[in-house]
C-alpha positions as a Markdown table, in Angstrom:
| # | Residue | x | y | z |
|---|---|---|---|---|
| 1 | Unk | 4.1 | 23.5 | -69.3 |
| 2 | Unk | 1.1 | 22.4 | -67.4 |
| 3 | Unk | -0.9 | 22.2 | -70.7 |
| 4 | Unk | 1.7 | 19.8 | -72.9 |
| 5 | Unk | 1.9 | 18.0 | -69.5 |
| 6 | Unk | -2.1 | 17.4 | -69.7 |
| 7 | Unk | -2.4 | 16.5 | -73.4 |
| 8 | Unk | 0.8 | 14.2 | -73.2 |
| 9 | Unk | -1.0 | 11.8 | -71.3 |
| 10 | Unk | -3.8 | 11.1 | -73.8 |
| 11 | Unk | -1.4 | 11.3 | -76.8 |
| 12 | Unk | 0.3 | 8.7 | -75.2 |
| 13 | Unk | -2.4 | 6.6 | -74.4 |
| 14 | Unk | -3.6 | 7.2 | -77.9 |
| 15 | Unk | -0.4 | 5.8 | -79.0 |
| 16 | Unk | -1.3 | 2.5 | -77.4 |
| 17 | Unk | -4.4 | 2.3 | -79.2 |
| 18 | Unk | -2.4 | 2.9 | -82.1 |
| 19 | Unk | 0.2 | 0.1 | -82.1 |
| 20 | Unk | -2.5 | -2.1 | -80.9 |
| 21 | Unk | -6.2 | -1.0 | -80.9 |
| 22 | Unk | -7.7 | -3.3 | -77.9 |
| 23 | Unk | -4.5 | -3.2 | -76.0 |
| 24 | Unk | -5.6 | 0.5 | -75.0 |
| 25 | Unk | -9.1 | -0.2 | -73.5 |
| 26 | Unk | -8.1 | -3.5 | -72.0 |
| 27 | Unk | -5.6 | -1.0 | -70.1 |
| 28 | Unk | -8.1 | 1.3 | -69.1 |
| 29 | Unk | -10.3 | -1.1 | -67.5 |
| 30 | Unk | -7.8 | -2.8 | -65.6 |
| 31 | Unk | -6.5 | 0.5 | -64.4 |
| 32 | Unk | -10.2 | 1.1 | -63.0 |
| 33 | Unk | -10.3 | -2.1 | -61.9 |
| 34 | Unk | -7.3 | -1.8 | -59.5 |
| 35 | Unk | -7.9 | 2.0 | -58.4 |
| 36 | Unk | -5.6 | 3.9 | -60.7 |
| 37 | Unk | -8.6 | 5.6 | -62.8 |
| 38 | Unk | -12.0 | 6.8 | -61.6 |
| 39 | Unk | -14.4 | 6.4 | -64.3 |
| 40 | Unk | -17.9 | 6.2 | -62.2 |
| 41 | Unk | -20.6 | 8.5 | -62.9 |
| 42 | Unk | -18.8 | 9.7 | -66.4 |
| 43 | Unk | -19.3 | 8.8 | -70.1 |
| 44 | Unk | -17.0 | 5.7 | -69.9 |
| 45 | Unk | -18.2 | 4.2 | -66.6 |
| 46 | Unk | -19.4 | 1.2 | -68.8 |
| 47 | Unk | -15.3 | 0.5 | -68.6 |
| 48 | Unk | -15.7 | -0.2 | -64.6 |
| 49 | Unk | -17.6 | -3.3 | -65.3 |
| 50 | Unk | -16.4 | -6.4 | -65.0 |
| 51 | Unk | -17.8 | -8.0 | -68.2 |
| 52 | Unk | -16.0 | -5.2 | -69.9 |
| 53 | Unk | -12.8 | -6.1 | -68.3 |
| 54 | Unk | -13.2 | -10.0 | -69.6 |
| 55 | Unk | -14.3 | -8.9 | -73.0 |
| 56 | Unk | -11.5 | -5.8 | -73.5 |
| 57 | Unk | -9.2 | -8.4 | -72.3 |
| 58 | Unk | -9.9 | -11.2 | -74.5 |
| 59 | Unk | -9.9 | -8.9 | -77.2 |
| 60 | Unk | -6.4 | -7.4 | -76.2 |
| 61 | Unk | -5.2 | -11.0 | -76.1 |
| 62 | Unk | -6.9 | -12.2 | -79.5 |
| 63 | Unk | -4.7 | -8.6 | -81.3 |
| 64 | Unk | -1.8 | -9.8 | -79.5 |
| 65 | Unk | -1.7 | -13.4 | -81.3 |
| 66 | Unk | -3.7 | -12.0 | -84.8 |
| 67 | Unk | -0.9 | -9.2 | -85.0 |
| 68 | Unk | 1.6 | -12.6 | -86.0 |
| 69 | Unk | -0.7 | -13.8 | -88.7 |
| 70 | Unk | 0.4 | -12.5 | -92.3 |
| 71 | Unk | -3.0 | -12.2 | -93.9 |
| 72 | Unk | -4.4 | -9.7 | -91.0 |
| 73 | Unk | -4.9 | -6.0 | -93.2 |
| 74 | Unk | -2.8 | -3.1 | -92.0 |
| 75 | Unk | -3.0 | -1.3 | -89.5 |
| 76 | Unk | -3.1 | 1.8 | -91.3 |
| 77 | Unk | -6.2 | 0.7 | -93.6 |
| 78 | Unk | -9.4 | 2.9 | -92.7 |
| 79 | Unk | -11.5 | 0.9 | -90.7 |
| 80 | Unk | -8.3 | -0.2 | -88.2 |
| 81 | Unk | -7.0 | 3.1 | -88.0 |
| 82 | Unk | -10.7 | 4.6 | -87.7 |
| 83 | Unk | -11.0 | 2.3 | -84.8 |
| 84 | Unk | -7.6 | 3.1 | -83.7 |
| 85 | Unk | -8.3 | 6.7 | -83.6 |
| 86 | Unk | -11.6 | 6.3 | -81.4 |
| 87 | Unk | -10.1 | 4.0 | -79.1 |
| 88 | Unk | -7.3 | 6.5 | -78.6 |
| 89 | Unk | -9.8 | 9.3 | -78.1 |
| 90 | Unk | -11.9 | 7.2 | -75.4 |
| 91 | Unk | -8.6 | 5.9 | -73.4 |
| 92 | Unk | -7.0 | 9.7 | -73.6 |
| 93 | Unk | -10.7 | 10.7 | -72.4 |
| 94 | Unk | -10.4 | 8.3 | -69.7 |
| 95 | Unk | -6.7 | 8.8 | -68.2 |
| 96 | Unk | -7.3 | 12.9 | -68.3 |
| 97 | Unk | -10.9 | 12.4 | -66.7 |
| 98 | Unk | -10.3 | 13.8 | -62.9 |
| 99 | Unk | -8.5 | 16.5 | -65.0 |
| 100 | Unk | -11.6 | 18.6 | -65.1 |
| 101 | Unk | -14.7 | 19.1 | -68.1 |
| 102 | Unk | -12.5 | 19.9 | -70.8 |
| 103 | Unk | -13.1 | 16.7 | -72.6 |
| 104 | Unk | -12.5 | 17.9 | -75.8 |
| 105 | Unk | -8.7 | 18.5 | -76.4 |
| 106 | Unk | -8.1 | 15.3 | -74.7 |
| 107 | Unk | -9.7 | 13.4 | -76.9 |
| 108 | Unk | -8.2 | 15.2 | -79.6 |
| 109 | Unk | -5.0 | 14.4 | -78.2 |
| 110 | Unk | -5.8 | 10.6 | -77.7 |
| 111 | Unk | -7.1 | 10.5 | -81.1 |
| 112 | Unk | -3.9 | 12.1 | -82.9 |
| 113 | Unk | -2.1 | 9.5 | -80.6 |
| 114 | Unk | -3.7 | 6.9 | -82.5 |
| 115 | Unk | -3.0 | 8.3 | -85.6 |
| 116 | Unk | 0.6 | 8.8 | -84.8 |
| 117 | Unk | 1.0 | 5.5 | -83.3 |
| 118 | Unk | -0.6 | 3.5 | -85.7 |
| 119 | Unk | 1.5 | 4.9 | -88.6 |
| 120 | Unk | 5.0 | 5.1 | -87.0 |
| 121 | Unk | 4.9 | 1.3 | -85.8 |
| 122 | Unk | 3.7 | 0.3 | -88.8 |
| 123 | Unk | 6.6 | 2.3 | -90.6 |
| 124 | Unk | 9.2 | 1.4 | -88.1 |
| 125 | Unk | 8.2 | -2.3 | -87.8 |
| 126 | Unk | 8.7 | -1.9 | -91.6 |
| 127 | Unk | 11.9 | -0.3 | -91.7 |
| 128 | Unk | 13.2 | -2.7 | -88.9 |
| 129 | Unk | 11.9 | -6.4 | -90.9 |
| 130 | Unk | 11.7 | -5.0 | -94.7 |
| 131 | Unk | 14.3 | -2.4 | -94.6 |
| 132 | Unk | 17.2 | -4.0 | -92.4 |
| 133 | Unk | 16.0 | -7.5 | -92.6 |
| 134 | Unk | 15.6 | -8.6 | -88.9 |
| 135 | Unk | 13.0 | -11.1 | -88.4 |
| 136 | Unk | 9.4 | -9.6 | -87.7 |
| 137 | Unk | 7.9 | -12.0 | -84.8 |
| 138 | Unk | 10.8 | -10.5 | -82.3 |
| 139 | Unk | 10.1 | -6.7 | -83.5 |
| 140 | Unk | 6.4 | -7.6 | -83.2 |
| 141 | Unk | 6.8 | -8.8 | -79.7 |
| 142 | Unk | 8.9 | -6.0 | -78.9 |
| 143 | Unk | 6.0 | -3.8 | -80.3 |
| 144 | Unk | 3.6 | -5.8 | -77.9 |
| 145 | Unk | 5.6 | -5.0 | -75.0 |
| 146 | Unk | 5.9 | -1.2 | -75.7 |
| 147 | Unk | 2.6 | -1.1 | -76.3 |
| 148 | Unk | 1.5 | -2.8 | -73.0 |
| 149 | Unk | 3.9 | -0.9 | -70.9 |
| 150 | Unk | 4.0 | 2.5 | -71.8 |
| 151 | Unk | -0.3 | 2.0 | -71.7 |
| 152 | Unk | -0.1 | 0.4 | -68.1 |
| 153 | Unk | 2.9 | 3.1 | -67.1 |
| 154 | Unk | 0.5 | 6.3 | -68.5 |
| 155 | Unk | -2.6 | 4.8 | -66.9 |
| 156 | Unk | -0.7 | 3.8 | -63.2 |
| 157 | Unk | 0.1 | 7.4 | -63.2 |
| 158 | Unk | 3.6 | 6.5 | -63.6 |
| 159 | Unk | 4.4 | 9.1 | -66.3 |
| 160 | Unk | 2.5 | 11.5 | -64.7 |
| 161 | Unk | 4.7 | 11.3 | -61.2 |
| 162 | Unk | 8.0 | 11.5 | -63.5 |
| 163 | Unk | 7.1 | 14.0 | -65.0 |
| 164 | Unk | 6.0 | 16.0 | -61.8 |
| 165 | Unk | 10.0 | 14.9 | -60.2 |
| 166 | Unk | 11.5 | 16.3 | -63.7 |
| 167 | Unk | 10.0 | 19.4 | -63.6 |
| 168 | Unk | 11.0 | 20.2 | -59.9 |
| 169 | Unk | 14.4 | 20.1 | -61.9 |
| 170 | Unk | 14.0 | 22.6 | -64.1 |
């Protein structure tokens, strides 16, 4: 139980990365920044700095806008999803870090995360605007928001605490 509960958080973080690929760092830094994550001294302490917050930030923000434009590739064409996948490897890295040396299956985990979320928002953003005919800015702003909160809930610790209280259930 332990394990699935260890490798869900970089899965999911990965699945920020892939609905939207900067969204995932920005996250990360900003959760060092405020205290969530403790990245000094490791691999990804370059996150803690604050030109790395502006930068990850500006980028998240420029994805969020570019996303609207109809002449930006898919998400699921090689280089974006090769991006998304290393992204989600480096922010599942990063929220499993005070977990212990075992970097590998987490960023495993974060990169599958970006495989999986990359492909099934594409598909379901598909299925909801092509298939059912709803408009796509609205499901792309709802796709925004997931991404953004489920990356800030993950990287808070949020999930992590709820799933600690749901497990005292069973």
């Amino acid at each position: 139980m332990l394990l699935i509960l260890l490798l869900s958080l970089p899965f999911l973080m990965g699945c920020v990365c892939g609905l939207r690929s900067m969204t995932g760092p920005a996250i990360i830094c900003w959760a060092v920044h405020l205290g969530w994550l403790q990245l000094d001294g490791s691999p990804l302490a370059f996150l803690h700095n604050p030109v790395s917050l502006v930068v990850f930030t500006l980028l998240a923000l420029g994805e969020l806008i570019a996303d609207k434009l109809p002449f930006i590739p898919r998400r699921t064409m090689m280089g974006s999803l090769a991006v998304r996948v290393v992204f989600g490897a480096m922010c599942g890295f990063a929220v499993t870090l005070s977990v212990g040396s075992a970097w590998f299956p987490f960023c495993l985990a974060g990169g599958l995360g970006g495989l999986a979320g990359a492909f099934a928002g594409y598909h379901l953003r598909r299925w909801l605007t092509v298939g059912r005919g709803l408009p796509d800015l609205p499901i792309a702003l709802l796709e925004d928001a997931i991404a953004i909160g489920l990356g800030f809930f993950v990287a808070s610790g949020g999930f992590l605490r709820g799933m600690v209280i749901f497990s005292e259930f069973l």
